[in-house]
N, C-alpha and C positions, 0 to 999 in steps of 0.2 A: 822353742817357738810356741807349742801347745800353751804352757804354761802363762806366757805374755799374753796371750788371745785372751787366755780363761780371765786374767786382770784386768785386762783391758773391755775385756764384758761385761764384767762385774761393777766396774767403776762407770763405765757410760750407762749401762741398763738405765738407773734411778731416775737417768734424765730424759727419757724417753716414754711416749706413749707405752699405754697395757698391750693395744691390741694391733700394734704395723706388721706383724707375720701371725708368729702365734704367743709372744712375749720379748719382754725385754731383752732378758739376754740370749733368744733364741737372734732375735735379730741380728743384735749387734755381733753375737759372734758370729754370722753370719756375712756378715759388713767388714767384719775384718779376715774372712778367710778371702771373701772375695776381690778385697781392693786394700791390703794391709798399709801401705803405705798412703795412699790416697784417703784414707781414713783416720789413719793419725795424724796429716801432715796438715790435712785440709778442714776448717769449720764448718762440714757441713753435717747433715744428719744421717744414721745409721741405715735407713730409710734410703736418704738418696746414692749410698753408696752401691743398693744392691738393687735398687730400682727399675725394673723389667715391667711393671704394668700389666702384668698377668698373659706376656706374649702377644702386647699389640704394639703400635708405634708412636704411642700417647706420648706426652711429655710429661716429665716426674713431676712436675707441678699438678697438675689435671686430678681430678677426684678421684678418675681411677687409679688412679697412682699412690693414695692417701693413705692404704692399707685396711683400709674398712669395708666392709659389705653395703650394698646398695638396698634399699628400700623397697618393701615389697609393691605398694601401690606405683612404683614406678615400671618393673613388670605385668604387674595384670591389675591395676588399676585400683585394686583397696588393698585397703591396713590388714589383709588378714593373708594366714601362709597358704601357697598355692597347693594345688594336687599334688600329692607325693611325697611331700615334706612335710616333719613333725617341730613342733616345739619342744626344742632341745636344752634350751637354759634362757635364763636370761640378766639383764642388769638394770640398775637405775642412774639416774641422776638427779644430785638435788635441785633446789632451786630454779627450774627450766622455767624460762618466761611462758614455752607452750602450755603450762598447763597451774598458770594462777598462782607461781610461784610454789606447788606442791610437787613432790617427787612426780619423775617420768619416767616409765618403765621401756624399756629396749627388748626384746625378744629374736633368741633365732628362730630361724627355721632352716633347719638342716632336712638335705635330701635325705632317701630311706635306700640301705645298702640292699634291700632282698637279700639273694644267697651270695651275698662278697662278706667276704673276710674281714675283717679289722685288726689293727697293731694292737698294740698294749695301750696308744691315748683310747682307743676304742670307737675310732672314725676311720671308715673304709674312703679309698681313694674315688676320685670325681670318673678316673677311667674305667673304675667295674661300675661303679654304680649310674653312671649315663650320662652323669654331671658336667658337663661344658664349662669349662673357668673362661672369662672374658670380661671384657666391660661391657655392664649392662645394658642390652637393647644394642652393643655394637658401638656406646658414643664414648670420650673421652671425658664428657661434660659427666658422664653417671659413675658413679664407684661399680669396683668390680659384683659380680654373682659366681657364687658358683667355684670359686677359688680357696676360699682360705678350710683346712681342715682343724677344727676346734671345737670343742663344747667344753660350755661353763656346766652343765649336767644338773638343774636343778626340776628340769620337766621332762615327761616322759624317761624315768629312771628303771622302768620295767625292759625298754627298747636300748639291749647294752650295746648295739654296733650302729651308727650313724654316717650320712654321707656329709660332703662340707656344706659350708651355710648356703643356702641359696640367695637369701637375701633375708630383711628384719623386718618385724613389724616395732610399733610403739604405742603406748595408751598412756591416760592420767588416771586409769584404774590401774590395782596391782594384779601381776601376772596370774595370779590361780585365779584370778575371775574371767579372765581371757580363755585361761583355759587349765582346767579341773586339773588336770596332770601336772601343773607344776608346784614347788614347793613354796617353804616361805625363806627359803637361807638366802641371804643378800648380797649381792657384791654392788660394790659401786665404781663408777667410771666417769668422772665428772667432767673428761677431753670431748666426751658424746653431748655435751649439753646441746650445743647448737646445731646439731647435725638435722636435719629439716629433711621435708619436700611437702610442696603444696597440700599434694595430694594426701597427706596425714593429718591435715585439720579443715578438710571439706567433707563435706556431708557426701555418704550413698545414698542410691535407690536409686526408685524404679518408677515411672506412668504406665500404670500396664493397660490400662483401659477409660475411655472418657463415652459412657453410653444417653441418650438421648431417652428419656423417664417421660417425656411429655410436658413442655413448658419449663423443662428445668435437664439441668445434665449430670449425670451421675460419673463423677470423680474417685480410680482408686490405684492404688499404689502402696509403699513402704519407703522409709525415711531414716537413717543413723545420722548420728555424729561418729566420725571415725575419729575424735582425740577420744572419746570415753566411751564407745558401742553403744552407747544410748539412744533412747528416744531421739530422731530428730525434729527438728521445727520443718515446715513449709508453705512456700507460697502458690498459690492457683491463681495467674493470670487470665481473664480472658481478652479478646480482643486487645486495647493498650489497657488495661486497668486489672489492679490487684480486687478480687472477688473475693478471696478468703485465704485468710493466715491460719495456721493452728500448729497443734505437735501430735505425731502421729503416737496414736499410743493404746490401740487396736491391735487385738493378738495374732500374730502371723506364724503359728508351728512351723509353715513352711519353710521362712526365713529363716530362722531359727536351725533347722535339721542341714541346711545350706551352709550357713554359717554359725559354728555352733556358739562365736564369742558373741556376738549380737542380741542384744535384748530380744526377747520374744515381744513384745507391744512394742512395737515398732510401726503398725499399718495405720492407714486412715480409709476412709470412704465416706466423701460427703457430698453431698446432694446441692447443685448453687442455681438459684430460678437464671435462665437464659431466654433473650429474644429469639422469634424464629427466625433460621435463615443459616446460614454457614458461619460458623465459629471459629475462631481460632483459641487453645488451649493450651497456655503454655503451664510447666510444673517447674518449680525450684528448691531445692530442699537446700536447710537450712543449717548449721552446725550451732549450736546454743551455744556451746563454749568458745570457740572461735569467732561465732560473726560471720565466720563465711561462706559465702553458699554457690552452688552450684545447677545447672541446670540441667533438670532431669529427662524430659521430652517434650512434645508437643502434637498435638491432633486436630483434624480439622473437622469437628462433627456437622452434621446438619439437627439442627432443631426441628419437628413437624409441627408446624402452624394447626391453628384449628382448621376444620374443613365443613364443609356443606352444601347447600344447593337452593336456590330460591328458584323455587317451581311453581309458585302459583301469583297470579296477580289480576285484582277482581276491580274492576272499577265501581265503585258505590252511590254518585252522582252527588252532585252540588260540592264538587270538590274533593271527593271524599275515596281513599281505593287500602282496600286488603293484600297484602304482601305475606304471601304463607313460603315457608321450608322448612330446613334441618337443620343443625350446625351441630359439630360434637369435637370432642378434645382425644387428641392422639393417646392412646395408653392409658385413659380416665374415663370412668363414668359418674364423671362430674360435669354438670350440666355449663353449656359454653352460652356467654354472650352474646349479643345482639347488639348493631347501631347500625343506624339508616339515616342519610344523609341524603337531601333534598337541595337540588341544583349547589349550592356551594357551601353550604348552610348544614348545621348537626341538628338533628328533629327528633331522633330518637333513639333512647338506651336502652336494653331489658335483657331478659335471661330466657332462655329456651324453655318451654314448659305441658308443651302439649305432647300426647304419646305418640310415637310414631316404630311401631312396630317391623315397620319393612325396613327404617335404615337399621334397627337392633340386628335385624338377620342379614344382613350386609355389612354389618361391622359392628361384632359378637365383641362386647366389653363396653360398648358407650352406653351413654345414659339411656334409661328406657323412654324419657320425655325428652326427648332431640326435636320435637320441632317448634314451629314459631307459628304465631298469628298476630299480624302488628295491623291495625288500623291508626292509618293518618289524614289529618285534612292536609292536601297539597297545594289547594287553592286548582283553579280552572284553567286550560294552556297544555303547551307543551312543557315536561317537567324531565330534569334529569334524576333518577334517584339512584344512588348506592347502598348495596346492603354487605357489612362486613361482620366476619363470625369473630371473636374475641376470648383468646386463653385468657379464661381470668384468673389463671394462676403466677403467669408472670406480664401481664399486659396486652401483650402482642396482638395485633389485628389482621384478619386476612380478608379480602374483599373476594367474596361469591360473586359477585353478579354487579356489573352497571346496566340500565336500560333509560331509554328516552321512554315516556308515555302521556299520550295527550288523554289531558284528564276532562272529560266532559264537565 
């Protein structure tokens, strides 16, 4: 009986997938201890004859059921291996559409055994080492984690004992640049070409902050492309309208020490003029090679308008009256503009230019010449006028003061 097994393993193996257990004829012989007659009698695959799903109630169809490991960004959300687990080997395949017709690289990442033991493959079991086998996240729709015991051994060769794969990452860069430890020996697997999930050609990052400069808003964050850890593109929404595109590519160590495959210029931080008043800020970073992008936060800042005060107002006769105060720019000692408006009508535009020492010690940063002296003819009557103070950095106008005055 031995003997028929060993043939019958040998002869199916060649037609079957590299990796549905942990090889060919691991499988198959496995296939025929389990179901010997149902396996030879019946067309189906070696695979389906020993088909358990990793101890759930999946159907052999279902991905968990496929024999493959699941995707790290389906776990915890990027192309890179989580806490606890190293880069233990990995493979390619040719011609992948993902990445422009140039090889694509696969990567494990197997858990880390601590003080457990290992066999002579040199993979300690999922029970010492903490490792949960299931289908990923609990679904049937996801390949398993966490189950299969194997290393192909090309990264991390100093670390002889490993747990099983937790799940894989994948790049269009080759593995030693992902990460320093692995080598350059190659295996290929070209059954993995189409093995996907969104989240391996959408961009990461992060909005960490949208701060209010004074007439303008200060934009900053970090940006990848997770098919190649590069530089990502991104867009900055405000309100409904794109303000600025670019490619972050501003050095982030931090990023970098976080994730050590990730390009270090990775950041951006740009400054976009804003009206004053409540903003909406959306971020969306970009993948260059992909096209496709994702959306990274959103904030609602407030802008501070210019400010000031119209404190003085001289009637002059024959029409004629002085309008004195301040105006000055949030965060700037940049002198802010003036306009004054007469009953419905724009009469007059200028710039701040007289010293006014007391609003300096009231608000330490503004211009030392914040205040105003405007003479206008109004004509004789009762006259509405308005006087507004104006960022002239990005337009915006805020109105100090209306008053009625009957002008002799």
């Amino acid at each position: 009986m031995t003997g028929v097994m060993e043939r019958t393993a040998g002869f199916l193996a060649d037609k079957l997938d590299r990796r549905g257990m942990l090889g060919k004829a691991a499988i198959v012989g496995s296939a025929v201890v389990a179901s010997p007659l149902g396996f030879a009698l019946r067309p189906r695959s070696a695979y389906a004859a020993v088909c358990n799903c990793s101890g759930s109630s999946c159907a052999c169809g279902s991905l968990c059921c496929d024999g493959y490991t699941e995707f790290c960004c389906t776990l915890n959300g990027r192309n890179t291996c989580p806490p606890g687990t190293i880069t233990a080997g990995w493979w390619k395949v040719d011609g992948s559409q993902f990445c422009g017709g140039a090889a694509r690289y696969y990567l494990d990442c197997n858990a880390q055994c601590g003080s457990c033991s290992c066999g002579a493959n040199g993979v300690c079991s999922g029970a010492c080492s903490g490792t949960p086998c299931g289908c990923a996240r609990g679904s049937c729709g996801n390949r398993k984690a966490g189950c299969t015991r194997f290393r192909y051994g090309q990264c991390n060769q100093q670390v002889r004992c490993v747990g099983p794969i937790v799940c894989r990452v994948v790049t269009c860069q080759p593995p030693w640049w992902f990460d320093p430890a692995c080598g350059t020996s190659s295996r290929t697997d070209n059954a993995t070409r189409n093995h996907n999930r969104a989240c391996n050609i959408e961009p990461t990052g992060h909005l960490e902050s949208v701060t209010d400069v004074g007439g303008a808003l200060r934009v900053r964050g970090w940006a990848v492309s997770h098919s190649d850890y590069d530089r990502g593109g991104f867009r900055i929404f405000m309100d409904d309208k794109v303000v600025h595109h670019g490619i972050a590519n501003k050095p982030r160590p931090d990023v970098k020490r976080a994730y050590p495959a990730f390009n270090e210029f990775c950041g951006f931080d740009v400054t976009i003029k804003a009206p004053a008043g409540r903003r909406l800020v959306c971020l969306h970073g970009v993948d260059r090679r992909s096209g496709r992008d994702a959306f990274f936060g959103m904030r609602e800042p407030v802008v501070r308008p210019a400010f000031g005060a119209w404190d003085r107002t001289q009637n002059l006769g024959n029409g004629r009256v002085r309008l004195g105060g301040w105006a000055a720019l949030f965060r700037s000692s940049s002198n802010a503009g003036i306009r004054v408006f007469v009953d419905d009508g724009f009469r007059h535009h200028g710039v701040t230019s007289v010293a006014r020492p007391d609003v300096v010690r009231a608000h330490p940063g503004v211009s030392p010449t914040a205040g105003f002296n405007v003479e206008l003819d109004v004509g004789r009557g009762r006259r509405l006028l308005c006087v507004h103070a104006v960022d002239r950095r990005n337009g915006s106008a805020q109105l100090l003061d209306a008053r009625e005055i009957n002008v002799s």
